[in-house]
N, C-alpha and C positions, 0 to 999 in steps of 0.2 A: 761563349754562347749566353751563357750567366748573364756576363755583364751587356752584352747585346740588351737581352729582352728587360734590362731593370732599365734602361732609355725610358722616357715615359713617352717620347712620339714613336717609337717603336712600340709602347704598349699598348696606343691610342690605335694606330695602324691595325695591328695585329686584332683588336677586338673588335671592329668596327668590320675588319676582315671575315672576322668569326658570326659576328650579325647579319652578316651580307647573307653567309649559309645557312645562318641559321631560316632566315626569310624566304628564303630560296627552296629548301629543305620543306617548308610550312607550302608552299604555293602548289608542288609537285605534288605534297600531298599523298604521302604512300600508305599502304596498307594498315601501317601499324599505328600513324599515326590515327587515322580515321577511324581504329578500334578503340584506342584510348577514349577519343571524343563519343563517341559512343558510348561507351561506357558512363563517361562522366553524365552523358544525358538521363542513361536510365537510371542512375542512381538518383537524378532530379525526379523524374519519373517517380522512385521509389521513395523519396520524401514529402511529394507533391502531387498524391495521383487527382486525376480526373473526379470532380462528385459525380455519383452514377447517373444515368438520366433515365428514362419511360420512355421513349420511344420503339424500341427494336426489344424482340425477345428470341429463344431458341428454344425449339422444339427437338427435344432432345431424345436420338435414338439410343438409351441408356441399359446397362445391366439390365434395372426390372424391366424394359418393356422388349428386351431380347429373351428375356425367361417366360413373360407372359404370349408373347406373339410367335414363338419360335425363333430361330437361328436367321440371321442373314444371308443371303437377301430375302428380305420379302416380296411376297406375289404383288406385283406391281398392283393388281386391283385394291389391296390393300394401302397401300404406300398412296393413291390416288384418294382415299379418304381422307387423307390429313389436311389438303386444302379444302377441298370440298366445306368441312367442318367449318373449319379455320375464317372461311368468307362467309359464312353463315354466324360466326362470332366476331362479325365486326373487322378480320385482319386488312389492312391497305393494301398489301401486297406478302406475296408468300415466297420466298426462294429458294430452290433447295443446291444446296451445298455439295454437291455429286453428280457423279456424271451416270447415265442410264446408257453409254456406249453399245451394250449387247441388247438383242432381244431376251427378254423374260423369260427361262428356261422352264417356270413353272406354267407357260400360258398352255392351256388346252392343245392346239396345235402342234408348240413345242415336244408335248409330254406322247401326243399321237407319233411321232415321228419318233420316239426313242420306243414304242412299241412294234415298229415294222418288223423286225424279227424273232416277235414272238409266237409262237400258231398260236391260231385262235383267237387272234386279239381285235381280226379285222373289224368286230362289231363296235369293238371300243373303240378304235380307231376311228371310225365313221361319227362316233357321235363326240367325241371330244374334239373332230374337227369343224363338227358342226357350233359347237360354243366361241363365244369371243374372243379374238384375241387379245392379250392380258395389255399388252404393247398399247394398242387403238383402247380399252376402256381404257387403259391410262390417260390417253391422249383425251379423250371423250372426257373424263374429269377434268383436267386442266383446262380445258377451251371452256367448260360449265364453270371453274371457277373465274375464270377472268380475270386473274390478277396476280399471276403465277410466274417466276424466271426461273428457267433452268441453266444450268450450267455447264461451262466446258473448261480446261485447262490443258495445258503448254505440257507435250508429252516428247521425249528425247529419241521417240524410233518412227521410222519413219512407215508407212505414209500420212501417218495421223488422218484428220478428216477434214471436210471441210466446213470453218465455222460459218454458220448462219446468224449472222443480222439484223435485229428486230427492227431496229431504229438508228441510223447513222449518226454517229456522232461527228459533230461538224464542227467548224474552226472559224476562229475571224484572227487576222492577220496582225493585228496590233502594230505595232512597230517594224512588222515583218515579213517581208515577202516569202518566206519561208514555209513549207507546208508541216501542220504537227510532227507529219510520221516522221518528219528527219531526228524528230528528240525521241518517240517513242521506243520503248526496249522492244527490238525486236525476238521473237523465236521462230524457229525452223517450222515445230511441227506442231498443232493441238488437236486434242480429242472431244470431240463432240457429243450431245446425248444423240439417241436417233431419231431422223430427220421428221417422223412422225409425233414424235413427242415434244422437237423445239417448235414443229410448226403451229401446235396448238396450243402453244405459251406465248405469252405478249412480249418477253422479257426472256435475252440470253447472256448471260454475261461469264467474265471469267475468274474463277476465284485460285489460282495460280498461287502459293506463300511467296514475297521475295524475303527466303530466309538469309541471312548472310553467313561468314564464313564459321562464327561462334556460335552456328545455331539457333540464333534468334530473330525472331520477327516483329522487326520494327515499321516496316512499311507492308504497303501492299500497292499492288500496280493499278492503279486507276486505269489507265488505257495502255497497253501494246500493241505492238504492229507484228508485222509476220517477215521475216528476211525474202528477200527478193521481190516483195510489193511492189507496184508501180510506184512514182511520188506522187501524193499526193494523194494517195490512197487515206483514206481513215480508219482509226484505229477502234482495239477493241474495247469496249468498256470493263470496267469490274464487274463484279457480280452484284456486291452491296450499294453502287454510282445506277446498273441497272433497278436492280428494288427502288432505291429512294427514286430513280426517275418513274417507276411505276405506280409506285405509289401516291404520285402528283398526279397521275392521268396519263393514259397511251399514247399522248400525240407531244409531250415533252420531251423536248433536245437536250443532249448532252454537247455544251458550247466548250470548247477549247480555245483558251488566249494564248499567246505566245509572244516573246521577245525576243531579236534579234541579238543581243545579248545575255540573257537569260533563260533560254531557251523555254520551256512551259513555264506561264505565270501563276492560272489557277483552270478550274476547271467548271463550270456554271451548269446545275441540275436544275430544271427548273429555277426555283426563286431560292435557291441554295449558292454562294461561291465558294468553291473550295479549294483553298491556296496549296497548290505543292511545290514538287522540288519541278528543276528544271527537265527532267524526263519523264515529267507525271507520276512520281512514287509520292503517297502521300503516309507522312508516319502515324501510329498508331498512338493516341492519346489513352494511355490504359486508366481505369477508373481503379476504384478500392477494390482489393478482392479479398475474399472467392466474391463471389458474385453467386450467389442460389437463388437474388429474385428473377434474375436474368434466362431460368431455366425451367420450362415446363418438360415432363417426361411426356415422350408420346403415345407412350397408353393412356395417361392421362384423357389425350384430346380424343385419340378413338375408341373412347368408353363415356366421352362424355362427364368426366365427372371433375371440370374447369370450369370457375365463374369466367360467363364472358366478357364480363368487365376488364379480364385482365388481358383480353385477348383484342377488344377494340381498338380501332384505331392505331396499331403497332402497326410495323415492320419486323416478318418472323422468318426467320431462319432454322430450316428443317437441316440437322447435320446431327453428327452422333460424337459422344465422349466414351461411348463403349472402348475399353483398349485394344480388343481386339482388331476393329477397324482402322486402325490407325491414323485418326487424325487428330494428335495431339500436338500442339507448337509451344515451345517455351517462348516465353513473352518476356518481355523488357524489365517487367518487376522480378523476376525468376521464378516468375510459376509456372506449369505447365497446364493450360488450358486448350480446349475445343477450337479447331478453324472457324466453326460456325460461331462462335461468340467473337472470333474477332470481327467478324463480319458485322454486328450488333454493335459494338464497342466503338466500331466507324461511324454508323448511323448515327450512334446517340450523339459522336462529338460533332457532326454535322448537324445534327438539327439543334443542338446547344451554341452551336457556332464556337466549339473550342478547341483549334488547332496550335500544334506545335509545327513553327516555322523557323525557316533558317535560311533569308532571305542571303544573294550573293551579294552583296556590301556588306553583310557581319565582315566576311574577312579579312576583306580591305581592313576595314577599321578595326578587328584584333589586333594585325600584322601592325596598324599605320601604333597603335597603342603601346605594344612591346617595342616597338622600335625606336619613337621615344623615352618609354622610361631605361630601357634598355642606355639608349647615349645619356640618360641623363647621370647615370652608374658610372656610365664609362670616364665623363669627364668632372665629376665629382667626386668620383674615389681618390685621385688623389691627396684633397682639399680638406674633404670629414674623415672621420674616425669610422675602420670599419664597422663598430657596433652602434653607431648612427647611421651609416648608410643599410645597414639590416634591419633597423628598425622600421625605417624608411622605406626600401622594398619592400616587407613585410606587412604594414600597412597600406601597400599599395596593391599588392597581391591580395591580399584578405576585401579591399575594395572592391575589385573587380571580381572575386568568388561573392561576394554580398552582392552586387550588382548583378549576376548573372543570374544567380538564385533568386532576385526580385522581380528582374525581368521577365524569368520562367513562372515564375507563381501567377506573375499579374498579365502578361503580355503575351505569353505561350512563344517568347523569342529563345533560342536557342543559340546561346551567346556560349562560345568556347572559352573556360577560362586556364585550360589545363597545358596547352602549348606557348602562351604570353607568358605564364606564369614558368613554368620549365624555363623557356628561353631568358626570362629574364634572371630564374636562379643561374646558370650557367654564367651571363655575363658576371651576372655578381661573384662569383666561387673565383672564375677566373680573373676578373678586375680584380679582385681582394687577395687572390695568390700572387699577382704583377705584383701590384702596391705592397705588400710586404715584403717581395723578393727587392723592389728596388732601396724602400727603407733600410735590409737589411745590409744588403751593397755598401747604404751611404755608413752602417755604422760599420762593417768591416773597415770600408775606407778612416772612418775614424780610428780604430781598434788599431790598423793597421799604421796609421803614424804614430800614437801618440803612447801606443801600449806597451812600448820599450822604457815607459820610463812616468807611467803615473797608474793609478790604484784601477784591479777592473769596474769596482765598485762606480769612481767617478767617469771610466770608458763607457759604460752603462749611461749616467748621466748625459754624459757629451753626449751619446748616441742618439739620444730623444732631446736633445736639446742643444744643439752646433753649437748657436747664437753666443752659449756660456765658454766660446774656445777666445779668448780675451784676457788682455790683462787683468790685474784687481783682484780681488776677496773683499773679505768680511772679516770684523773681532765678533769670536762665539768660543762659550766653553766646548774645551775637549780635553779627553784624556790621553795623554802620552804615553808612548812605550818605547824604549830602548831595550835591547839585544843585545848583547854579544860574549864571545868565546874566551873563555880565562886561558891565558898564557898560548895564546892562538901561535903566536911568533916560535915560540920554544916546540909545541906540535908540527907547523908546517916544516921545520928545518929537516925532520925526519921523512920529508915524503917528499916524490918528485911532482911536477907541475900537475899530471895527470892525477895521480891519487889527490893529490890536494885540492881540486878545482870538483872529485867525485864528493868528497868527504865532503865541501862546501854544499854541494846539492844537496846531498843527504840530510846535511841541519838544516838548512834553511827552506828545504820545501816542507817537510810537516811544521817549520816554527811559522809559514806564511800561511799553512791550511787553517791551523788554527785563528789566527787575527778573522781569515775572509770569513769562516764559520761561525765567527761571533759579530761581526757585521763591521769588524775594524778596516780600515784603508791602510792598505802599503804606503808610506811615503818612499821611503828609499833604503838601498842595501850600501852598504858603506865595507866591501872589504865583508869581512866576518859579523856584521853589526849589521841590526836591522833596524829601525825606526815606524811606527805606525801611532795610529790615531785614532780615534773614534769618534762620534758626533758631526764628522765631517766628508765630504761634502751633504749627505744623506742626515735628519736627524737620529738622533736615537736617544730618548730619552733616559735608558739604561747603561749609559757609557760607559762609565765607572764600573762596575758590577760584570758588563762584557772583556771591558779588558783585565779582569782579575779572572774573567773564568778561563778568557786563554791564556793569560799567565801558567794557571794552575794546570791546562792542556799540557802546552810546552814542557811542561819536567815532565811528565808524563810520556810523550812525546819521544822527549831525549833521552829515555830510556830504551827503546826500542831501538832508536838509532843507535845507542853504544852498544847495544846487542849485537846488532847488527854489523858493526864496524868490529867487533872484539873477533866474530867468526871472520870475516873477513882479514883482518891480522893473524890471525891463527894458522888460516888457509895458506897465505904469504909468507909463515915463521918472522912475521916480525911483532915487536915490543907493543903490546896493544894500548893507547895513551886512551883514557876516558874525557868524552866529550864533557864539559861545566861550563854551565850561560847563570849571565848575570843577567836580572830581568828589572827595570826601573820603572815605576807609573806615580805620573803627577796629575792632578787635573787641575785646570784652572782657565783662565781665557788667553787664547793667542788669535794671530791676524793668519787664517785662511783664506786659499786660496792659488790663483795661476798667476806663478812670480816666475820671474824671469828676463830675458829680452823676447823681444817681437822674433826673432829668431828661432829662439826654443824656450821650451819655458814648463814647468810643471807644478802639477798640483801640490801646496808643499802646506808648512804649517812653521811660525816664525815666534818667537818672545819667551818671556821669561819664563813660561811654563814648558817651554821647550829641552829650554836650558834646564832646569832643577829638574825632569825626568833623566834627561842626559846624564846629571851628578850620582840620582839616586841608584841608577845601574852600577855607576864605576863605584860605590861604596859597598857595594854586596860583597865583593870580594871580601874586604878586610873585617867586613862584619860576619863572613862565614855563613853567608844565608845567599839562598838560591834570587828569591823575591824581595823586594824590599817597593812600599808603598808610603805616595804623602798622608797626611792628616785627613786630606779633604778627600781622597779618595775614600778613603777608609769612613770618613762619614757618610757616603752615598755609596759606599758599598758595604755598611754595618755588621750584615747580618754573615759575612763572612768568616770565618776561622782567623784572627789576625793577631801578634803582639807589638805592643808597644816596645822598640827595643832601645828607643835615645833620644834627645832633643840635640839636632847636628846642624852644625850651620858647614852648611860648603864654602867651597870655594867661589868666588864673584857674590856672595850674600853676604849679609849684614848679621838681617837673622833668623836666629834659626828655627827651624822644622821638624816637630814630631815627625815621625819614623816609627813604621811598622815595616814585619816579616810578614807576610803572607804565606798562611800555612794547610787552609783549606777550605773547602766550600762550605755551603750552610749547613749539611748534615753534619760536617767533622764539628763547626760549630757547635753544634748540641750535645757531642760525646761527650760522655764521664770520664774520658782522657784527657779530652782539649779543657775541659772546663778543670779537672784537679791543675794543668800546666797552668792556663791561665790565672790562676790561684796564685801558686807559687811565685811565676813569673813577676806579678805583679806587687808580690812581698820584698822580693830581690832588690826588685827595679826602686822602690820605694826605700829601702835600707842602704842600696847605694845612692842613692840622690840625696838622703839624711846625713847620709859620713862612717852609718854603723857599719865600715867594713868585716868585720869579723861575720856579723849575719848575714852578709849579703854574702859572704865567701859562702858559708853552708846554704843559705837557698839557692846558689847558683849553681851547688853540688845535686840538688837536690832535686832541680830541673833538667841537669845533663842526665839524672840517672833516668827521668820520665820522659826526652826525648833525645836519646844517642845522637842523634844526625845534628843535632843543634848545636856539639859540642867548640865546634870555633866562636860561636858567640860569645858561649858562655865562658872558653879561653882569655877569649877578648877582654871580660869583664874578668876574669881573675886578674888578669896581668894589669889593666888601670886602676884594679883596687890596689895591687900591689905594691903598683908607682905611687899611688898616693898615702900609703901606708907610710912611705920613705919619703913625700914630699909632699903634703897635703895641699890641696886645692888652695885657692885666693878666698879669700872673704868674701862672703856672698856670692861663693858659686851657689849654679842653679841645678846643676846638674847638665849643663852644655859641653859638649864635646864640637869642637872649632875644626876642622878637617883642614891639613893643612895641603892637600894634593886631590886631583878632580878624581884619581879613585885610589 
């Protein structure tokens, strides 16, 4: 399956597949998504409200003026003073925000008829049926005002009533033979004022909330229809599309356009257009809030004590923020405000002319957008580097959120940028997981030929880099190391194939952990001998320095494994043989690189530096030291714990090479131990290369007593002072020791 989907027309397929749904998925258009988009709107909304405008105000039935007036409801005759005022200070039109469905319970008549079964009351009764009813002076103030809309809304039980019609709102066909009502949202039932009190308002409209499923009101129904209408029937108006048409004058239309495609285009009040969705909902453009110039209380108006300045020429809406009444809506910024202000908040963006639109070609063109940049992923992942192509989509994302944010601020368009952007992260996550699964494929495929038999360090390389699987190298310095097992021959006779082939594992995996740890390259295992490198194929400018510190790992190392092999002999009752590796480092320049035939061929490393690491191993032994280092190491690796222990010329050289033991890192370095040996050592060394055998005899003592483990060396040097005691060196020796065997 793996190796299926790392195919790259398989991956092409396969995402292009995923695009398809993804486009598909956007067009349906479900729930969830259409909440996201929402959201992202009102948070435009909430970075970019509306400036407030003057046109529309609320007359607000508030706390103090439910404390100053009494309790709701009020006597209608009361409630009939607010227009009254209102047109006498200048209002265009007044609308109130409520339905008056009952009659007046406080009207005269009402209150006669809850007296019939009192005795005694009939005199009361007579004359409180003789006063007005509260219903008709209602109705008598509105007709005296002349500029008045009342209201109805969409009730869920039936038989609701039946709505009355000030003024038809009528249609022109556009592109469509189609009549409105077929876009309009229908409902079953609505509740009407009564028919006595719409009949003497110029103005009925419906002020319905379309809340949606998060509670919030972002549109409102410009016009609905009623379920099982004739076609062709006309719809109802709003409450606030009423006002502003009343406030133009009694004899203006409410014009419906409509598209064949589109269904509603806009909707024309007078000398007002105003653009909505394709079923007449038009969104709410909320302004800054709170909004407190927006609100007169209406004790205020029916005490009289309101400059009418502020009351001219508006559009007013009588509704209440009392809580108890319960008309509070959260609105798109998260505040919870008044229905009557949203009613206000519509006015003002219509007589500003500032609508939020969300014309149906946005989609097309989101969808036509993601779905370019989207193939442009798909077939450029390949090609760039993922954190080019993130950069890439990222500024292409951030583009189109600038843009959307621009387009809202200046144009009031309502550009989606939140499902392009989604869909495009997703092709990208999944294009970028293909194209690394396929990369990884092609370097297992490398791993997998070549990793039997050259360094992971350079499998790594090859992996990001094929091109390099060729013959040829390079001359560059590196440093050498050599490995291997003293008297390995005389150890494996006592074991049979299996223990010998465990015990091999066992040394050679921590002596390999160590080289990869310090950034060295395997070259090759040879039997009981390991060979590695450093500086190569990868630079490393700390060569030198790396392969002394896994030098110094390795004894370290190989003490755990003879721990470990001593219990294991124990366990078996047999003769526990201790593991000892000779360790050789040269550095100097040899020809790297992929040698071989075109057949097989591996990473390898060639010349003279090759060779005099190879010597400097096999001489450990008879010098009695675990480590033994050239010159040049030792000068780029200074600061290390090291002694000089000979000037030796091997075998295949001419001549010869200082020679150091490696004996510890930089802090052993600095001890008052390493530095009294070094002392000493260096008195020795100088008294035998002079001839003064007898001193050098006592400082060699002198240094076996300050480091026990060193005591073959220093063997070594008794026993050629001794021979030369009895047969003294040539004239003009230098202190050269000629090696007459490779170890």
């Amino acid at each position: 399956m793996l190796r299926l989907l790392s195919n790259r027309l398989v991956q092409v397929v396969l995402l292009l597949a995923l695009l398809t749904g993804l486009i598909t998925f956007r067009i349906a258009d479900p729930p969830a998504i259409r909440h996201w988009r929402e959201l992202t709107f009102d948070g435009y909304n909430r970075l970019m409200p509306r400036e407030p405008g003057h046109g529309a105000l609320v007359v607000d039935i508030d706390e103090a003026s439910l404390r100053q007036y009494g309790q709701w409801p009020w006597p209608r005759t009361l409630i009939g003073e607010l227009p009254l005022i209102l047109k006498q200070m200048g209002a265009k039109a007044v609308a109130f925000d409520m339905v008056f469905a009952e009659p007046d319970r406080t009207s005269p008549p009402a209150l006669a008829n809850a007296l019939k079964d009192i005795p005694n009351a009939k005199a009361a009764q007579s004359l409180l049926r003789s006063l007005p009813d509260n219903d008709k002076t209602f109705a008598d103030q509105i007709a005296q005002a002349g500029n008045v809309v009342t209201g109805f809304v969409v009730t869920g039980d039936p038989p609701g009533s039946k709505v009355i019609i000030k003024k038809d709102v009528v249609w022109e066909q556009g592109y469509s033979t189609a009549s409105p009502s077929e876009f309009f949202r229908p409902f079953p039932y609505y509740t009407n004022s009564l028919p006595v009190i719409v009949d003497a308002a110029v103005g009925n409209g419906n002020f319905y909330p379309d809340i949606e499923e998060d509670s919030v009101l972002r549109r409102i129904y410009s016009v609905t229809g009623q379920q099982g209408q004739e076609k062709g029937m006309h719809g109802y108006p709003a409450l606030s599309l009423e006002a502003l048409r009343v406030s133009q004058g009694k004899d203006t239309e409410e014009v419906v356009t409509t598209s064949e495609t589109e269904g509603i285009k806009n909707i024309n009040v007078g000398k007002y257009n105003i653009p909505t969705d394709k079923d007449g909902g038009l969104r709410v453009y909320y302004s800054k809030m709170p909004r407190k110039d927006l609100y007169v209380p209406a004790w205020q108006i029916l005490s009289r004590q309101v400059d009418p300045a502020k009351i001219k020429d508006k559009i007013i809406f009588i509704g209440t923020s009392a809580v108890g009444l319960q008309d509070l809506r959260s609105s798109a910024l998260g505040i919870t405000i008044s229905g009557s202000q949203i009613h206000a908040e519509v006015i003002e963006q219509i007589l500003d002319n500032k609508f939020l639109t969300r014309p149906a070609s946005l989609n097309g063109g989101e969808l036509w957008a993601a779905g370019i940049i989207s193939i442009g992923i798909i077939f450029l992942a390949p090609f760039i580097g993922t954190g080019t192509l993130a950069l890439l989509g990222t500024l292409l994302i951030g583009s189109g959120i600038a843009g959307s944010l621009y387009a809202y601020g200046h144009y009031g368009l309502l550009l989606d940028p939140v499902y392009p952007s989604i869909s495009i992260v997703i092709i990208f996550i999944l294009s970028s997981i293909l194209t690394n699964l396929r990369t990884e494929m092609e370097r297992r495929a490398v791993k997998t030929a070549f990793g039997h038999y050259i360094s992971p360090t350079l499998m790594e390389e090859l992996a990001k880099n094929p091109d390099k699987l060729k013959l040829g190298g390079e001359v560059r310095e590196i440093s050498v190391m050599f490995t291997d097992i003293r008297n390995f021959t005389t150890i494996s006779e006592s074991m049979d194939p299996a223990e010998l082939i465990k015990m091999m594992n066992d040394f050679l995996t921590p002596m390999t952990s160590c080289v990869l740890d310090n950034r060295g390259t395997i070259d090759k295992y040879m039997g009981d001998a390991m060979m590695a490198f450093w500086n190569a194929p990868l630079d490393d400018p700390e060569h030198a320095a790396h392969a002394c510190t896994a030098a110094l790992q390795m004894n370290e190392a190989l003490k755990v494994v003879n721990a470990a092999l001593r219990e294991q002999a124990e366990k078996s009752q047999r003769t526990f043989k201790e593991l000892k590796a000779g360790i050789g480092i040269h550095t100097g320049r040899a020809s790297v690189g992929n040698m071989g035939s075109k057949q097989r061929f591996a990473y390898s490393a060639l010349g003279d530096t090759v060779n005099l690491a190879s010597r400097l191993e096999g001489q450990t032994k008879g010098y009695g030291i675990s480590v033994m280092i050239s010159e040049e190491v030792r000068k780029q690796a200074a600061s290390f714990a090291a002694l000089e222990i000979d000037l030796l010329t091997v075998k295949g050289r001419k001549e010869p090479e200082r020679v150091y033991t490696l004996l510890g890192d930089v802090g052993y370095a600095l001890s008052a131990a390493f530095q009294e040996l070094a002392a000493v050592h260096g008195r020795m060394l100088a008294a035998y290369r002079a001839q003064k055998w007898a001193e050098a005899l006592a400082l060699a003592g002198q240094c076996e007593t300050i480091r026990p483990d060193l005591t073959g060396l220093y063997a070594l040097y008794r026993q050629r002072i001794t021979d030369y005691q009895t047969t003294p060196p040539p004239a003009g020796w230098q202190g050269v020791w000629v090696a007459k065997e490779k170890s």
